[in-house]
VEXLUM-502398 format. One record per residue (C-alpha): x negated, z, y negated. Coordinates in steps of 0.1 Angstrom, whole numbers, plus 5000, padded with zeros to 4 digits. Example, Ala and Ser with C-alpha at 12.3 -4.5 7.8 and 13.67 -1.06 7.14 Angstrom:
<atoms>
487750785045 486350715011 
</atoms>
This chain:
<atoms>
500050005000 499149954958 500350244950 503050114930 505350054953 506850394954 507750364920 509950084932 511650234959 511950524939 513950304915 515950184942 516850584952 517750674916 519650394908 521850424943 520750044948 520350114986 522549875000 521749545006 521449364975 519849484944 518149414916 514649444933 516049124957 515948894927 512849094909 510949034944 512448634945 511548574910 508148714919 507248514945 508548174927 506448294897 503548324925 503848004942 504847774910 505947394923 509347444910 509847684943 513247834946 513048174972 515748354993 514048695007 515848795041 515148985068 512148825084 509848525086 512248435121 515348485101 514048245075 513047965102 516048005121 518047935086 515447695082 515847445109 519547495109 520047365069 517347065085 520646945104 518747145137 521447135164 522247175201 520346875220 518046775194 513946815197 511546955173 508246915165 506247215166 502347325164 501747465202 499147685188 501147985171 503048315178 506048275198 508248325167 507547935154 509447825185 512048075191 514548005166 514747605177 516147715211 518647985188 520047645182 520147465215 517447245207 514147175224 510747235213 508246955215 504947135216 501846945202 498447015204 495747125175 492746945160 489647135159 488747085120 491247335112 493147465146 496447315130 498647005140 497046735151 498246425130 497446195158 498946395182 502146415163 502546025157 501845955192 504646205199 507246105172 506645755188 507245825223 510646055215 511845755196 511345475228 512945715246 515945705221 514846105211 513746075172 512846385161 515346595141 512146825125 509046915125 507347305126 503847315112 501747615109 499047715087 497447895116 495348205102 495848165070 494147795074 495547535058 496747205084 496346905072 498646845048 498246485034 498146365069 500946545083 503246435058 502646135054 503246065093 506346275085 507646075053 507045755079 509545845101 511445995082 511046375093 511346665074 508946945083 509647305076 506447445064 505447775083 503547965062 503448345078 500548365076 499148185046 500348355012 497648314987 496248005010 495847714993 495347324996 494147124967 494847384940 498547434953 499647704970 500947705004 504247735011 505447484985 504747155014 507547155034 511347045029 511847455033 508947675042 508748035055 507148345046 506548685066 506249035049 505949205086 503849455089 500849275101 500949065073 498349015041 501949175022 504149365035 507749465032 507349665064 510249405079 511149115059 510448745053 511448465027 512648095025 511247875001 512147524985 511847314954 515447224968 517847484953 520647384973 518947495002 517847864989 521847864980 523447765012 520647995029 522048295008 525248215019 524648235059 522148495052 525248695038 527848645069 528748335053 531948485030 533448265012 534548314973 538048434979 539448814968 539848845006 537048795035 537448465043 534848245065 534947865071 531147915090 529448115110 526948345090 524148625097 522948975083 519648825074 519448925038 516249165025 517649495009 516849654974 514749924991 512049675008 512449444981 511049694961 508249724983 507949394978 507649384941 504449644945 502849474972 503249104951 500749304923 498049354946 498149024963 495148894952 493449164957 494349174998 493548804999 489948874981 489849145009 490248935037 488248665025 485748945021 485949015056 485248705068 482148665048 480648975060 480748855094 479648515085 476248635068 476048915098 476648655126 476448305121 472848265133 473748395169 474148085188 477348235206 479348225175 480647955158 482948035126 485947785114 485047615082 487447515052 487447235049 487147065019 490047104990 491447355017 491447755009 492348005034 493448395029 491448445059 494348675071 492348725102 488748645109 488348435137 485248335159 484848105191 482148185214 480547915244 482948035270 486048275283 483248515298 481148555265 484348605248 485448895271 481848995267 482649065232 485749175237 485449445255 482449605244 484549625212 487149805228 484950055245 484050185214 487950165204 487749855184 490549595190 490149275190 492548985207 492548655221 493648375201 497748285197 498348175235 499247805232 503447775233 503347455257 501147735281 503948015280 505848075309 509248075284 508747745272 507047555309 509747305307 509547195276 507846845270 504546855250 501646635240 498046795245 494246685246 493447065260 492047145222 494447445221 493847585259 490147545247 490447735214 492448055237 490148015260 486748065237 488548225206 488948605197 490048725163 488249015149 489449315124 490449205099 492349445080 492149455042 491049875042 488349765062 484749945044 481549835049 480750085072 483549985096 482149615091 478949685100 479849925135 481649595145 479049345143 476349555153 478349615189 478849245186 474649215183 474049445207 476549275233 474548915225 471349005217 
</atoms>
């Protein structure tokens, strides 16, 4: 926390603004547009899944259509285009950035289409904090003729040529979960330079009501609104944003300088006009074995440390589902493990790390 975020809540307390809505809902949403610029219009619900379940369903997502999605990523990318009765169409990463790959995704969007399947949308992820490629990505996507809803969990205060991330997409997502670089301890947002979207979003996010005196509903809706309380949470965490993203970024160059001349461990790059919030810091090592090497000396000393997202088209959940892969993404689970990377880390609990990592290599 920033420290200013109880005097938020405490607002929120004093003024009996403790039901859903609030003035802290449209403080925090004015906020983040002020944040991300582009014109962005933003609906703050009640998580990053809520926002890409409203997401794809405003996309015209429905019950037998396929969508696009980045197999590399949490589970939570996915989920919501089965809420809908669609299928996923897993497709594997490149390995400049761990995203999308654009080839992949043509090659895909062309074989759905012979076999009478176009696309209804497409899910891609700014994996880590690391930008995908956005100029080729949508421009394969403005091609065909599919929108893509930008997820961007994981990448506020990323950027990609000067412009922030989560501005790309048709609609993009935000998380606040508790993991996050922010944090509303629960909560997530929609974002779009299209306002009818952020309106018809509020509306389902609200149990669809209509505008009569009485409760009237011609759709169904959902409780996926954000409430004054972790709104104002919100609204403290937005003023120290920066300062977690010069955290993180922190991080990762602490471990670059300490590691990067071990031949074990390779470090992904930004590439250029790309700029990641390093929300985690993330190594690949020569092999599975090194990287449980690692690993696990870490957690001896009661360090934790994880595998790389499991690729989606790998998960027992989704086996069925079609996908298009080179093996880049089984490679980068394989070989990949993401270190601490919180933004309280000190330099003292920097340096334990890497030194078990030396010792364990050297």
């Amino acid at each position: 926390m920033g420290g200013t975020e109880q005097e938020y809540v405490k607002d929120a307390f004093d003024t009996n603004w403790i039901a859903p809505l609030g003035p802290h809902v449209t403080g925090f949403e004015k906020d983040i547009q002020a944040y991300l610029e582009q014109g962005s219009h933003v609906a703050v619900l009640s998580s990053g899944t809520a926002a890409l379940h409203l997401g794809l369903q405003l996309l015209g997502v429905g019950r037998g259509d396929e969508v696009l999605c980045q197999s590399l990523t949490f589970s939570a990318s996915a989920n919501p285009i089965v809420y809908l009765g669609a299928t996923p169409i897993f497709i594997d990463s490149e390995e400049e950035t761990w995203n999308i790959s654009p080839e992949l995704m043509e090659a895909a969007i062309q074989d759905r289409i012979k076999r009478g399947k176009k696309p209804k949308a497409i899910v891609a992820v700014h994996l880590y904090g690391m930008p995908y490629k956005v100029k080729e990505v949508h421009e394969i996507a403005a091609k065909y003729n599919i929108p893509i809803l930008e997820d961007s969990a994981e990448a506020l205060g990323s950027s990609y040529d000067g412009i922030k991330c989560g501005t790309f997409g048709d609609i993009a997502v935000l998380s606040f979960n508790g993991n996050k670089i922010i944090t509303t301890s629960g909560g997530g947002a929609m974002v779009s330079k299209n306002k009818g979207y952020i309106e018809k979003s509020i509306h389902l996010a609200t149990q669809a009501r209509d505008k009569a005196v009485h409760y009237q509903h011609s759709d169904i809706g959902y409780n996926y609104r954000m409430s004054n309380v972790l709104a104002g949470i919100g609204r403290g965490q937005m003023e120290v944003l920066d300062e977690r993203v010069t955290a993180r970024r922190s991080n990762y160059h602490f471990y670059y300088q300490e590691l990067n001349s071990i031949s074990e461990i390779e470090f992904l790059n930004e590439p250029e006009g790309s700029f990641s919030n390093r929300w985690l810091s993330c190594v690949m090592t020569p092999s599975y074995d090194i990287r449980e090497q690692i690993r696990l000396s870490l957690l001896e000393e009661d360090i934790e440390s994880r595998p790389l997202w499991k690729p989606m088209h790998l998960q027992p959940v989704f086996n069925a589902c079609p996908n298009y892969s080179d093996g880049t993404s089984e490679d980068l689970f394989n070989r990949g493990l993401c270190l601490p990377s919180g933004s309280n880390l000190s330099t003292n609990d920097l340096e334990r790390i890497t030194s078990i990592i030396k010792k364990t290599l050297l």
